[in-house]
N, CA and C atoms as an extended XYZ file, in Angstrom:
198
Properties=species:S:1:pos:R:3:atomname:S:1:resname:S:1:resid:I:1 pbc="F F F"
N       -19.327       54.487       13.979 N   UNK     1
C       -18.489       54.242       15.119 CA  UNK     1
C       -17.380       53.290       14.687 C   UNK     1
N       -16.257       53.581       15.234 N   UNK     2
C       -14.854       52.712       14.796 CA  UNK     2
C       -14.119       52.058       15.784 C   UNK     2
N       -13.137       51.305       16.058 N   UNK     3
C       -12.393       51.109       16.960 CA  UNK     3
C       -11.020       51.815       16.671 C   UNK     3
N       -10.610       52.311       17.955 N   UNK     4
C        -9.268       52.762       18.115 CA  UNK     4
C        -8.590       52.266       18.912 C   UNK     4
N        -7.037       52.225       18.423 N   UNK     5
C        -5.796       51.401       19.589 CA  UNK     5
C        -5.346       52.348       20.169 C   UNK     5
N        -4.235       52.032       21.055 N   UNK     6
C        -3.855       53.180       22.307 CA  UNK     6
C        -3.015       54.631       21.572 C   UNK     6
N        -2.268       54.179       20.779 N   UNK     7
C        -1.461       55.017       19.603 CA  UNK     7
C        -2.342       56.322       19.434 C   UNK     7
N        -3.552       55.843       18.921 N   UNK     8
C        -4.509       56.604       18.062 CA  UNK     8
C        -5.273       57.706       19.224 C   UNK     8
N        -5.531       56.715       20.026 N   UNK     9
C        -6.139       57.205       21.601 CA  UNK     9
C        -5.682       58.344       21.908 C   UNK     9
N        -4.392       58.011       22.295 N   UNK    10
C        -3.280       59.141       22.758 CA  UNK    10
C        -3.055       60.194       22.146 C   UNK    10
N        -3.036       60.158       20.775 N   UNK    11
C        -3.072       61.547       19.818 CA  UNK    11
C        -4.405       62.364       19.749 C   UNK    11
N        -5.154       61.395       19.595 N   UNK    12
C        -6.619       62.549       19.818 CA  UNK    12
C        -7.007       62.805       20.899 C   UNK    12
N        -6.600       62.702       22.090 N   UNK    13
C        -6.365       62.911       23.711 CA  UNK    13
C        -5.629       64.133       23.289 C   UNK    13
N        -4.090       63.921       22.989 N   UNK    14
C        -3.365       65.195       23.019 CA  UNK    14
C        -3.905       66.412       21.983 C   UNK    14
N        -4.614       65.884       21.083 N   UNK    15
C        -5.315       66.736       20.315 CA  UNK    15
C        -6.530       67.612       20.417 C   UNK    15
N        -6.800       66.892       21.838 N   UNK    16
C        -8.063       67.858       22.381 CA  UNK    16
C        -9.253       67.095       22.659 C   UNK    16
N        -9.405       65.913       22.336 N   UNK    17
C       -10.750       65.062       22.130 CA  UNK    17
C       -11.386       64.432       23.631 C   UNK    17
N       -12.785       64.787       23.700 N   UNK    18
C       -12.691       64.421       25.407 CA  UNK    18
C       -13.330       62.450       25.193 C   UNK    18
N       -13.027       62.421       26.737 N   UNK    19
C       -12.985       60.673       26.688 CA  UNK    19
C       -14.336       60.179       27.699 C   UNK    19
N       -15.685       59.834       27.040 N   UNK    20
C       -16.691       59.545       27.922 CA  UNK    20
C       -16.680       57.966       28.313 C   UNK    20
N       -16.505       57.757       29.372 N   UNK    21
C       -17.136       55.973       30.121 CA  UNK    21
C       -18.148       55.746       29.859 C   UNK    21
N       -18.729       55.058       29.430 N   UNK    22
C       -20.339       54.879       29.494 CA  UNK    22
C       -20.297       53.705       30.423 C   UNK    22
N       -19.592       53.424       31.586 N   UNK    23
C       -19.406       51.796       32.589 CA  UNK    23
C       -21.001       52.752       33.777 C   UNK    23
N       -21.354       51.850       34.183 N   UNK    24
C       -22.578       51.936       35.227 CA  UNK    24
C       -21.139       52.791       36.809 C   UNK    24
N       -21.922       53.910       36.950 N   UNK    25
C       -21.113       54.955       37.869 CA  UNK    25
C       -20.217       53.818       38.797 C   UNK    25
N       -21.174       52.793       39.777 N   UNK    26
C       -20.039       52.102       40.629 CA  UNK    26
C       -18.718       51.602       40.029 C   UNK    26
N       -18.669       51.200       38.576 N   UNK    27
C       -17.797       50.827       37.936 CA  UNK    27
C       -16.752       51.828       37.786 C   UNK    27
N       -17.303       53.138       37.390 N   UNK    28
C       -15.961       54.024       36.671 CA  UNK    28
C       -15.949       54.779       38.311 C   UNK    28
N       -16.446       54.685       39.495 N   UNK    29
C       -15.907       55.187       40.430 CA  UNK    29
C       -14.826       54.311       40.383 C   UNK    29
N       -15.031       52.805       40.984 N   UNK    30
C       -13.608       51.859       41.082 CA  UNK    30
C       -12.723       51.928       40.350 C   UNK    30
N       -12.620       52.063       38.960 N   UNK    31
C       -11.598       52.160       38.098 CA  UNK    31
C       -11.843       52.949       36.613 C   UNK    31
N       -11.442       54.345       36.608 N   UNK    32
C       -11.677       54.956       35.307 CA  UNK    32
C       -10.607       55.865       34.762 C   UNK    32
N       -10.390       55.703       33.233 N   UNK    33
C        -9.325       56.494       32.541 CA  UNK    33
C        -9.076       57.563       33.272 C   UNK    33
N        -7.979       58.183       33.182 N   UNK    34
C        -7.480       59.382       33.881 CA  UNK    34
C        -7.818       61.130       32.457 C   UNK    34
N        -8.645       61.602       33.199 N   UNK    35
C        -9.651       62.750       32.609 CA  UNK    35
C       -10.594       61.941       31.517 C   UNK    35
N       -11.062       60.920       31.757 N   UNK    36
C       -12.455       60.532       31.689 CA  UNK    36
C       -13.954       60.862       32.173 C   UNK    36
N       -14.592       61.360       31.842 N   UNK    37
C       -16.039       61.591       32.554 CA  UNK    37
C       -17.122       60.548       32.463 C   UNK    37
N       -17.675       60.061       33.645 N   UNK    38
C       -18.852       59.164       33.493 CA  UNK    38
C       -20.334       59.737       32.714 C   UNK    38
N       -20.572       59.173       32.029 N   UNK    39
C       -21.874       59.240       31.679 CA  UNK    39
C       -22.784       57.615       31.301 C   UNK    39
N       -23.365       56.783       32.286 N   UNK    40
C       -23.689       55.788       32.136 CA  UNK    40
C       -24.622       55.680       30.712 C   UNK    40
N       -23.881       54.211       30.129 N   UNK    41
C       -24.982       54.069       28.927 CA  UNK    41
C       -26.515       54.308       29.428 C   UNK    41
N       -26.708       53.827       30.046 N   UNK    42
C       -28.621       54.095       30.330 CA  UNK    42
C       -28.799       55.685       30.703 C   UNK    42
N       -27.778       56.164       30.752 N   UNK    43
C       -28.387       57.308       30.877 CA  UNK    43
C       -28.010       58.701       29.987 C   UNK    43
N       -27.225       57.983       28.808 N   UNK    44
C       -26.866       58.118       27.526 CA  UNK    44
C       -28.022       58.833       26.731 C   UNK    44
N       -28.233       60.721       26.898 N   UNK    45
C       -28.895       61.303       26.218 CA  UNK    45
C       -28.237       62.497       25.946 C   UNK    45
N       -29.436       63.471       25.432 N   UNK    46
C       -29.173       64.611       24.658 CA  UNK    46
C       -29.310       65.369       26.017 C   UNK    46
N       -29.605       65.329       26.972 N   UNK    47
C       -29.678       66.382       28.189 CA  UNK    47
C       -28.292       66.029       28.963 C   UNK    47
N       -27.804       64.805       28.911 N   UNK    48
C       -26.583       63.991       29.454 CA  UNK    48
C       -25.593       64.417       29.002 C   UNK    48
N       -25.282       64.611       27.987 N   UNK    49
C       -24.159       65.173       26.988 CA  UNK    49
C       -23.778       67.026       26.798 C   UNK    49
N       -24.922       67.138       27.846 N   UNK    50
C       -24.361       68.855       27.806 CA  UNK    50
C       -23.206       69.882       28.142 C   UNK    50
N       -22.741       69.237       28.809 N   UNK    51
C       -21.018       69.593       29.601 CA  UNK    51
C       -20.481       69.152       28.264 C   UNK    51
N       -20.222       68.576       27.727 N   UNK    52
C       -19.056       68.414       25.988 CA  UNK    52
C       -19.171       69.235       25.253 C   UNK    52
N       -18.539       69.708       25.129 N   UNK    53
C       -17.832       70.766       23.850 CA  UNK    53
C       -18.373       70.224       22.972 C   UNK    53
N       -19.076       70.317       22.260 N   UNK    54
C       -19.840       70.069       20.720 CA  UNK    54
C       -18.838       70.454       19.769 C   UNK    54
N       -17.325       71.338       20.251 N   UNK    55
C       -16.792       71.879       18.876 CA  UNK    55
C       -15.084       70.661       19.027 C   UNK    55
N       -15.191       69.466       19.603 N   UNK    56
C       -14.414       68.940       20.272 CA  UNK    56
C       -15.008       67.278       19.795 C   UNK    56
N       -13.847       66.378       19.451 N   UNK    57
C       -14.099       64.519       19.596 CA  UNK    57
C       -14.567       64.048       20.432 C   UNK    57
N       -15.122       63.345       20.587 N   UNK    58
C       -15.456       62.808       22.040 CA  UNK    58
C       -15.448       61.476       21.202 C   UNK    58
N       -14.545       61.090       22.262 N   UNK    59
C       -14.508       59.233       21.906 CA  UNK    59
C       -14.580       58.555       23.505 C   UNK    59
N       -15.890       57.589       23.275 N   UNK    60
C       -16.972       56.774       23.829 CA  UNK    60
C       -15.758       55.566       24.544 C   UNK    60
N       -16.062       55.028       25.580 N   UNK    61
C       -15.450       53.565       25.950 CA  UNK    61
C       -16.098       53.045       26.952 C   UNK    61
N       -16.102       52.031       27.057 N   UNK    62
C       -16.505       51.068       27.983 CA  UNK    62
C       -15.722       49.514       27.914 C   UNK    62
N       -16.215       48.885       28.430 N   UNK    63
C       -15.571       47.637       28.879 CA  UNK    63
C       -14.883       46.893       27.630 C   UNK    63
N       -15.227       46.850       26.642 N   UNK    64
C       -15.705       46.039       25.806 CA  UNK    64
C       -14.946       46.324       24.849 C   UNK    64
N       -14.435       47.813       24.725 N   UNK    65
C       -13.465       48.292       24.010 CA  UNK    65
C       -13.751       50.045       23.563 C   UNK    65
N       -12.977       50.774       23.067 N   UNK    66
C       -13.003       51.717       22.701 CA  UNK    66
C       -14.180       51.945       21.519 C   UNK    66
């Protein structure tokens, strides 16, 4: 796992890469990236992750940073 800045963000956004929240649902209801999907860390599994394109990036964020 790496950190990415907004630059980097934005290109693999436009490149196709989807963008998961892991913030607890009340959180990313109040405020979440625009085409972000919630998937709370605690509930961060292999049955959770089934809607993602497996052939696609998926880059992770939460509070704390990318």
């Amino acid at each position: 796992m790496s950190s990415i800045d907004y630059p980097q963000l934005r290109r693999l956004l436009d490149d196709g890469a989807q963008l998961v929240e892991v913030l607890p649902a009340g959180e990313y209801t109040e405020m979440h990236l625009p085409g972000a999907v919630n998937i709370p860390l605690k509930a961060l599994d292999a049955a959770a992750t089934t809607a993602l394109d497996r052939d696609r990036p998926v880059i992770v964020y939460c509070w704390d940073g990318l």
